[in-house]
MDAnalysis code that builds the backbone (N, CA, C; Angstrom):
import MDAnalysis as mda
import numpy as np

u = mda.Universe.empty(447, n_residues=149, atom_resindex=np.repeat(np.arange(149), 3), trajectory=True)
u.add_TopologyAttr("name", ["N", "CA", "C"] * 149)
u.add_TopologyAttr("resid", np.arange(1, 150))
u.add_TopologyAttr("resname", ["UNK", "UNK", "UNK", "UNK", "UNK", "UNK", "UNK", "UNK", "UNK", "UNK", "UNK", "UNK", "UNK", "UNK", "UNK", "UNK", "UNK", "UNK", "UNK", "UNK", "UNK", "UNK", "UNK", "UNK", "UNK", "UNK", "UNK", "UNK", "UNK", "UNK", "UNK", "UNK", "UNK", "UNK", "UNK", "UNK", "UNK", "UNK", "UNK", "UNK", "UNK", "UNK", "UNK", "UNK", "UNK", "UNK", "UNK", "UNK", "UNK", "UNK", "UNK", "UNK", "UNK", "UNK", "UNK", "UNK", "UNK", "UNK", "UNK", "UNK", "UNK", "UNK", "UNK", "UNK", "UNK", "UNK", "UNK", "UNK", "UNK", "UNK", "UNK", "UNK", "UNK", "UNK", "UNK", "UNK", "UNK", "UNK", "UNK", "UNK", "UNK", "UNK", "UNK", "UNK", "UNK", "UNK", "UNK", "UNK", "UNK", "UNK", "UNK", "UNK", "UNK", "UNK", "UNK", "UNK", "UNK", "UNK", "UNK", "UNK", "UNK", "UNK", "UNK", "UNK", "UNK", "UNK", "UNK", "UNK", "UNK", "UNK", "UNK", "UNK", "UNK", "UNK", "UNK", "UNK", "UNK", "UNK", "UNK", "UNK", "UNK", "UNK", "UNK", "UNK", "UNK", "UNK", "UNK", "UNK", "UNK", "UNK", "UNK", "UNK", "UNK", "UNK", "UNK", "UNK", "UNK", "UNK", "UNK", "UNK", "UNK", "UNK", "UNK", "UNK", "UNK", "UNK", "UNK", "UNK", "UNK"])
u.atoms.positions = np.array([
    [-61.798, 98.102, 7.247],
    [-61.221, 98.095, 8.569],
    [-60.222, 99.222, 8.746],
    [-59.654, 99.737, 9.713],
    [-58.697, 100.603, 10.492],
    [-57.118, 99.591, 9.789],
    [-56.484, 101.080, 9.319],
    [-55.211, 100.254, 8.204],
    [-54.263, 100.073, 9.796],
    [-53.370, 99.100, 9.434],
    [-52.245, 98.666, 10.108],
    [-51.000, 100.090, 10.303],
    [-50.661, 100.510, 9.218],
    [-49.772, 101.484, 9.039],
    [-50.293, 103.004, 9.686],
    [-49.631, 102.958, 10.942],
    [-49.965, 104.420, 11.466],
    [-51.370, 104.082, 12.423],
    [-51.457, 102.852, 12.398],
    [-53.226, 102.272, 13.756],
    [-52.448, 101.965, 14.650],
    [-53.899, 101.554, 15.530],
    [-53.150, 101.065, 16.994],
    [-53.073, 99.626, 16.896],
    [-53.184, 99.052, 18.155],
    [-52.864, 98.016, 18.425],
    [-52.940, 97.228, 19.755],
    [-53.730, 96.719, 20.326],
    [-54.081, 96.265, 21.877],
    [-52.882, 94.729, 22.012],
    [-52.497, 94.946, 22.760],
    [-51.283, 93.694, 22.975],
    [-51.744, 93.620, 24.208],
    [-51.981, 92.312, 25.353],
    [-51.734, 92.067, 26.635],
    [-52.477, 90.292, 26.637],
    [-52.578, 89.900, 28.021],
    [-52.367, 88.497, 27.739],
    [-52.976, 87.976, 29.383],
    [-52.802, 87.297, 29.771],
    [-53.177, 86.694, 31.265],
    [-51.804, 86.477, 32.088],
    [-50.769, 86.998, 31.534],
    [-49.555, 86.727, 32.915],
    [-48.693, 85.583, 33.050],
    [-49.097, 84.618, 32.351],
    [-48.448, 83.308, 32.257],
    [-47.383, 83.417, 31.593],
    [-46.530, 82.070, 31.353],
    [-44.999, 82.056, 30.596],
    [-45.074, 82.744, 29.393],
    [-44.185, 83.739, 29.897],
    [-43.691, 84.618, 28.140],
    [-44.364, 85.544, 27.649],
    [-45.708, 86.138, 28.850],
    [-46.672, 87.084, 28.604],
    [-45.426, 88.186, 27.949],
    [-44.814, 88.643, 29.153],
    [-43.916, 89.981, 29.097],
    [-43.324, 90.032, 27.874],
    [-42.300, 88.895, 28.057],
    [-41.719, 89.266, 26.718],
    [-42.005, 88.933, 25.400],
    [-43.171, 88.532, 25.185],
    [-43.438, 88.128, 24.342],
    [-44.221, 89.499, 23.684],
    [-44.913, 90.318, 24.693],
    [-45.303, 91.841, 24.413],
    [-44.066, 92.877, 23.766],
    [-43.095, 92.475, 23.931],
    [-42.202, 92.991, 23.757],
    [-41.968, 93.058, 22.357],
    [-41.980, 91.631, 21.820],
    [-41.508, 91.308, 20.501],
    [-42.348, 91.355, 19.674],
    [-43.509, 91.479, 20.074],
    [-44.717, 92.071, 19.384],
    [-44.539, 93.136, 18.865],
    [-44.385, 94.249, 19.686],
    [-44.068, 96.001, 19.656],
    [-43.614, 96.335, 18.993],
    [-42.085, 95.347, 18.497],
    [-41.055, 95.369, 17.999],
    [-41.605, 95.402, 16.490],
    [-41.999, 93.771, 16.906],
    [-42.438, 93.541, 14.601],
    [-43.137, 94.562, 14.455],
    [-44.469, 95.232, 15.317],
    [-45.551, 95.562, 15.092],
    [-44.912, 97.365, 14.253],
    [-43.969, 98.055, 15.138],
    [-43.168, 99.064, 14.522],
    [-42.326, 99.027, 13.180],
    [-42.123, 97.752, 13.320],
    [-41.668, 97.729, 11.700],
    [-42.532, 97.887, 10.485],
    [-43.600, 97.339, 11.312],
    [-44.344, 97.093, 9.768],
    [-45.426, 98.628, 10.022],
    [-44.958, 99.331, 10.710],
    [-45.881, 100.888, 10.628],
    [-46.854, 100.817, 11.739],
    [-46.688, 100.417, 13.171],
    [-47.897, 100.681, 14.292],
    [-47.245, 101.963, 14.501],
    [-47.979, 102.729, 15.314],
    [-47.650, 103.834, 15.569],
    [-48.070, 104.175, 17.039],
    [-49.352, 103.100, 17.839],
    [-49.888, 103.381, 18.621],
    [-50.161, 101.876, 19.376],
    [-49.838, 101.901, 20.656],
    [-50.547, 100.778, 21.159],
    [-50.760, 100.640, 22.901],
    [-51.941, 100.217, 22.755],
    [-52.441, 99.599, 23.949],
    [-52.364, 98.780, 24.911],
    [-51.477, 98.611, 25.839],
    [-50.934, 97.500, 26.850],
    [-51.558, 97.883, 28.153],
    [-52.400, 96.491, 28.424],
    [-52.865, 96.568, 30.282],
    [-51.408, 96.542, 30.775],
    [-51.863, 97.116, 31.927],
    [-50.580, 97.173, 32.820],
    [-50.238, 96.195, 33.295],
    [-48.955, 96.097, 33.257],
    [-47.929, 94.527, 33.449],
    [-48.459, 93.875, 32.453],
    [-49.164, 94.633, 31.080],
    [-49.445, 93.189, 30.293],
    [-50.555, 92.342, 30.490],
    [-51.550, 92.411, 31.535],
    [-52.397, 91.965, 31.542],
    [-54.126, 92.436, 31.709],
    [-54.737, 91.648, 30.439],
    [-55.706, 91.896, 30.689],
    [-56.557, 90.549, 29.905],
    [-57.860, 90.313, 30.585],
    [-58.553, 88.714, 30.278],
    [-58.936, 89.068, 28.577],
    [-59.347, 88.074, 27.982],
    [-59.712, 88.025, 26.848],
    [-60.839, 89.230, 26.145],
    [-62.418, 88.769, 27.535],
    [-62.836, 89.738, 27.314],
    [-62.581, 91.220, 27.305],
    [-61.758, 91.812, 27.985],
    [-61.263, 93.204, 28.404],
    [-60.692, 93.772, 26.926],
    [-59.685, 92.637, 26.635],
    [-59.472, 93.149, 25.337],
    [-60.426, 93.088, 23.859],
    [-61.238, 92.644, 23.695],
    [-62.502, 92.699, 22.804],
    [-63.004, 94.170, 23.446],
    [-62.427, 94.245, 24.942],
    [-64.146, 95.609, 25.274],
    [-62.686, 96.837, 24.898],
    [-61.782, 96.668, 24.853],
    [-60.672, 97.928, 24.819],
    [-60.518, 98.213, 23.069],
    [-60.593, 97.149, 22.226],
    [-60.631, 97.237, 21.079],
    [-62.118, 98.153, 20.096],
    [-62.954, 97.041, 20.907],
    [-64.074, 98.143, 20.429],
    [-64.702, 99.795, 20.972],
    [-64.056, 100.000, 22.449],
    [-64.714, 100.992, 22.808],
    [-64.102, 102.348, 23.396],
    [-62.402, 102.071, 23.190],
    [-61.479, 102.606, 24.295],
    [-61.366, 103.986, 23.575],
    [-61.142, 103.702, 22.082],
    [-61.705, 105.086, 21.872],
    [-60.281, 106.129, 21.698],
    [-60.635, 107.759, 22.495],
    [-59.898, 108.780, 22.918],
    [-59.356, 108.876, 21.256],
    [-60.204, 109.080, 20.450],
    [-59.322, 109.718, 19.227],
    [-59.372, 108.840, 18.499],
    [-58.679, 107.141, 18.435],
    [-58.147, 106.346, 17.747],
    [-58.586, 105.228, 18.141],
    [-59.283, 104.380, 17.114],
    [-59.776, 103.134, 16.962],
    [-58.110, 101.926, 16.489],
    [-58.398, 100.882, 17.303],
    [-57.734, 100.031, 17.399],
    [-57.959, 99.227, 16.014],
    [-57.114, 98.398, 15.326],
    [-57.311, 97.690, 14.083],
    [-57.557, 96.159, 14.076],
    [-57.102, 95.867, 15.655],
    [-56.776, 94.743, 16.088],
    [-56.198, 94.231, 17.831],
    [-55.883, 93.231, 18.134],
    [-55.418, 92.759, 19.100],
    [-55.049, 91.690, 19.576],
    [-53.565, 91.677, 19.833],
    [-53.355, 90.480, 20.437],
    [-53.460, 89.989, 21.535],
    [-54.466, 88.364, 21.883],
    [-54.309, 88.387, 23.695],
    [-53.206, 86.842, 23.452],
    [-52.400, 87.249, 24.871],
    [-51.345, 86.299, 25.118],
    [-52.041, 85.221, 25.960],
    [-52.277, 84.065, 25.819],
    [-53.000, 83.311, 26.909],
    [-52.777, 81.577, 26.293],
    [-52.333, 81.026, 27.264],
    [-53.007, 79.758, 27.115],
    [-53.947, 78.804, 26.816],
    [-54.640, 79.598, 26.989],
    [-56.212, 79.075, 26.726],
    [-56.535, 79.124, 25.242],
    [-55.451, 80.102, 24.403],
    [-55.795, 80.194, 23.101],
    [-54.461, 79.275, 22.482],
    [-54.708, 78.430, 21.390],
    [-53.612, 78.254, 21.041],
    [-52.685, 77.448, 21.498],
    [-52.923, 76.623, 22.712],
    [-52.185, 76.098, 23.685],
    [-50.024, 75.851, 23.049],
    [-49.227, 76.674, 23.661],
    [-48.006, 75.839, 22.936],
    [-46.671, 76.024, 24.149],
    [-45.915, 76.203, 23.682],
    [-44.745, 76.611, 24.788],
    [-44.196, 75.305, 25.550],
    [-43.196, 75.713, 26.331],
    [-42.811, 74.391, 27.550],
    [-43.483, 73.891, 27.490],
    [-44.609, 74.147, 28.384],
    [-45.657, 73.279, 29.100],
    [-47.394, 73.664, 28.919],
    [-46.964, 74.264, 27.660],
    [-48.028, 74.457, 26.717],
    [-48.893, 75.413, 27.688],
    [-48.416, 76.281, 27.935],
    [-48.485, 77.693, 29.096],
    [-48.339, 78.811, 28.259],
    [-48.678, 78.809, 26.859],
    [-48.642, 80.249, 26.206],
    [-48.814, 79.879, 24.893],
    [-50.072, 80.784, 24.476],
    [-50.953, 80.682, 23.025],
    [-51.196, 82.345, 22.691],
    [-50.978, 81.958, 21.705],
    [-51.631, 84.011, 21.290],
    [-52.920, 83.581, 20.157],
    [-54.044, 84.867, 20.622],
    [-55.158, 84.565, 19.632],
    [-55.089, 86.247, 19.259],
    [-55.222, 86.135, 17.971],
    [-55.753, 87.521, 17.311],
    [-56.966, 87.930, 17.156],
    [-57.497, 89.321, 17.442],
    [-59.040, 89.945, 17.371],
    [-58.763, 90.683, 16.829],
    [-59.780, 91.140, 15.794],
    [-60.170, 92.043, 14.634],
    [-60.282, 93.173, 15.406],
    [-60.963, 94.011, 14.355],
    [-61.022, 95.210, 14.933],
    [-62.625, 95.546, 15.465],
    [-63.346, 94.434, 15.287],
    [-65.029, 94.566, 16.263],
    [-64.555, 93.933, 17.711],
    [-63.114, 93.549, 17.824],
    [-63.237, 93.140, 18.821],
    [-63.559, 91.133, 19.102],
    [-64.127, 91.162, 18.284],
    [-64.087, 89.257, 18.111],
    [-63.352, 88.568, 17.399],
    [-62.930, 87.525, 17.302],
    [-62.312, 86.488, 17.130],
    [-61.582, 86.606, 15.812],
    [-60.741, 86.433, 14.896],
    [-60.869, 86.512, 13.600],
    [-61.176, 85.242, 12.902],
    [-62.082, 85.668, 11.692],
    [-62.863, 84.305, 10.845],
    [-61.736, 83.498, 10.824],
    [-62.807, 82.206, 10.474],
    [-61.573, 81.276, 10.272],
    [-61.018, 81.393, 8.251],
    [-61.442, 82.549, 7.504],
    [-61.032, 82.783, 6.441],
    [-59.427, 83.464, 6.598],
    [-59.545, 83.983, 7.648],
    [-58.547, 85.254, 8.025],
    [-57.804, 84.138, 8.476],
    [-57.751, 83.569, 9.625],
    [-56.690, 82.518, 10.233],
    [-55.886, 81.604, 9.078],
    [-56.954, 81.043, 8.006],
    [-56.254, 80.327, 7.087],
    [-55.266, 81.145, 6.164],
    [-55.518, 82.471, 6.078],
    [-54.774, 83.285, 5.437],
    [-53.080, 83.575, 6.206],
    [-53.654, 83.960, 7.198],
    [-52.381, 84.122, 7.934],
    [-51.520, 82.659, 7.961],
    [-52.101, 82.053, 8.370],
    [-51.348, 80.051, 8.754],
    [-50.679, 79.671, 6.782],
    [-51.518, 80.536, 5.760],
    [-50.666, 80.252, 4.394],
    [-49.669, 81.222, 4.080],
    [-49.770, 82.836, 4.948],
    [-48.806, 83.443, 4.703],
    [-47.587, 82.981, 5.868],
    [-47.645, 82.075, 6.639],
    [-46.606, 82.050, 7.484],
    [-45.819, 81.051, 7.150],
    [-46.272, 80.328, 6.133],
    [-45.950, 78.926, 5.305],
    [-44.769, 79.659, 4.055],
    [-44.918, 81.139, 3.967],
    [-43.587, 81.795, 2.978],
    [-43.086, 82.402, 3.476],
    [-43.087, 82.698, 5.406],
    [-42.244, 84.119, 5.210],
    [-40.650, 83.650, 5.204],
    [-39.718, 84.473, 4.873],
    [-38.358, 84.201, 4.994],
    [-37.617, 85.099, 5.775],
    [-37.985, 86.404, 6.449],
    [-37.517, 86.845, 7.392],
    [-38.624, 87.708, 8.469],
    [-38.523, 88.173, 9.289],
    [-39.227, 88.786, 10.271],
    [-38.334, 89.741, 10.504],
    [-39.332, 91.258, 9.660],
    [-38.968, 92.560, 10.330],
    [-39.348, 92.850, 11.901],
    [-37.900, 93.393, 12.015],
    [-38.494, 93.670, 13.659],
    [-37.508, 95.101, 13.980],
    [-38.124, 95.782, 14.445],
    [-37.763, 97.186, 15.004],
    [-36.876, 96.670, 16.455],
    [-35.423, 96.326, 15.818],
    [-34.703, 95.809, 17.179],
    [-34.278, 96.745, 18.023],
    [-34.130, 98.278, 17.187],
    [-33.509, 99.076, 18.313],
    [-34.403, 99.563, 18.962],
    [-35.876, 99.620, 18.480],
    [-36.844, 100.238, 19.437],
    [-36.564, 99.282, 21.229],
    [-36.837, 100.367, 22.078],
    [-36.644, 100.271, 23.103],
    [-37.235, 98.974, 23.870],
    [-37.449, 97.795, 25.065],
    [-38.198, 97.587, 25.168],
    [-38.905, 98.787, 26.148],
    [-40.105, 98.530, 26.502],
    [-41.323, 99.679, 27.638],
    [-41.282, 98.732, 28.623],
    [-41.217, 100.291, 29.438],
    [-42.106, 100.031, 30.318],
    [-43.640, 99.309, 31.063],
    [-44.188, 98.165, 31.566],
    [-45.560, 97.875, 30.768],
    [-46.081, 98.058, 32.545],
    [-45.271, 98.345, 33.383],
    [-45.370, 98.534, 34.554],
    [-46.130, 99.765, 35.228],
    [-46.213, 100.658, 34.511],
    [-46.365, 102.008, 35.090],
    [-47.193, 102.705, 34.036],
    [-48.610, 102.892, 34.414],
    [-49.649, 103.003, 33.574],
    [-49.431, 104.913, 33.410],
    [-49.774, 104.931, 32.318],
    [-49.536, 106.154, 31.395],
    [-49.094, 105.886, 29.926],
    [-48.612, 107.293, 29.114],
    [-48.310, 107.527, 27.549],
    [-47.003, 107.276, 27.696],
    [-46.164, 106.908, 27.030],
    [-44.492, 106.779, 26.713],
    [-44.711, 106.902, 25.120],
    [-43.879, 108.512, 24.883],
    [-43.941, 108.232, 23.233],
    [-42.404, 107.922, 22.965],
    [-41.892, 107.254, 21.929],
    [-40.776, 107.006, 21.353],
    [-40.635, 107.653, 19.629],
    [-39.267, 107.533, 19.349],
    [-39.374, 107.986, 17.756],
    [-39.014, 106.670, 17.416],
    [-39.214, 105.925, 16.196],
    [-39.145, 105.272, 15.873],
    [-37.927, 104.966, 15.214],
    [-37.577, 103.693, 15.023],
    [-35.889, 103.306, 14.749],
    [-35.348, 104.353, 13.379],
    [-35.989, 104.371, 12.776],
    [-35.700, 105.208, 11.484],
    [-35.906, 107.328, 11.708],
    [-36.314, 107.255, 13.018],
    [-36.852, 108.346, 13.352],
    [-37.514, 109.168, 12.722],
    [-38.634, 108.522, 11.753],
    [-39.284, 109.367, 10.594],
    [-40.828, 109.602, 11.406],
    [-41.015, 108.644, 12.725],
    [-42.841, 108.598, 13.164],
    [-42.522, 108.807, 14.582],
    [-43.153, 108.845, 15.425],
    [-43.124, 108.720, 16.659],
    [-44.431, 107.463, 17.239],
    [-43.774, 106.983, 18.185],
    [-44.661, 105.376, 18.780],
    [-44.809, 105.888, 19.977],
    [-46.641, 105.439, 20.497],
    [-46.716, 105.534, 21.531],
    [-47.378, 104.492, 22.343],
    [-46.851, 104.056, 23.171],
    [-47.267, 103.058, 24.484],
    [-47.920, 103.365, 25.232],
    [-49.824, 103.481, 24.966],
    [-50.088, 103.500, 26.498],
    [-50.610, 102.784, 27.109],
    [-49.835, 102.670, 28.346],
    [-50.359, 101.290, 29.303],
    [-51.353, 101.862, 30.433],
    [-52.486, 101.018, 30.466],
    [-53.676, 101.706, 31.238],
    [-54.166, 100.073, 32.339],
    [-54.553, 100.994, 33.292],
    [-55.253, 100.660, 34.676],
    [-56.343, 99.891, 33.965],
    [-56.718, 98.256, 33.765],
    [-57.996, 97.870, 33.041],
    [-58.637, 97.594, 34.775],
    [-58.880, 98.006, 36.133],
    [-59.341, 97.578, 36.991],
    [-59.919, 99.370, 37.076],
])
């Protein structure tokens, strides 16, 4: 697969409670642990399928490794159980349920969560590139948020 460190990354969701910021805090961990590049529908939204078709086909240079969609429909949790996140591989479908059990046993040790706090939050409003340097200023991160209509 497409490595994590220095790949992209498709983040967006359906709009419901905590889409926004929850993109946010994504960005955040996702820079710590070495993204360098990522993909946000504008305002954050785009349906499930869109992101399977942006992961596998969007292309311009750089293949995506993965993606998160923000939605209810996955995952059901929150207040009023109005916000679930599901992860997609990098074909774009679902991840096995080998992979899920992996993640659900690594989340059973973690003891802290890196997160790139000074990175900025973005813009997710205004479709185009936004590059940033990264908190350590050793990479540069770029946000681009695109028109999925």
């Amino acid at each position: 697969g497409t490595r994590v460190e220095g790949g992209t990354l498709v983040v967006s969701g359906d709009g419901r409670f905590f889409n926004k910021d929850a993109i946010q805090i994504i960005i955040k961990i996702a820079v710590a642990a070495g993204v360098d590049r990522f993909w946000v529908g504008k305002d954050g939204l785009l349906s499930t399928p869109a992101v399977s078709a942006v992961i596998r086909n969007r292309g311009g240079g750089f293949k995506a490794f993965g993606g998160f969609i923000l939605s209810a429909s996955h995952n059901p949790g929150g207040i009023e159980e109005d916000f679930g996140i599901k992860y997609n591989c990098d074909n774009g479908g679902p991840s096995p349920e080998k992979i899920t059990e992996l993640v659900y046993a690594k989340t059973q040790t973690i003891s802290e969560i890196r997160s790139a706090d000074a990175f900025p939050n973005v813009d997710i409003s205004t479709v185009g590139a936004q590059t940033f340097s990264s908190p350590d200023g050793q990479r540069s991160v770029t946000i681009e948020v695109f028109d999925s209509t």
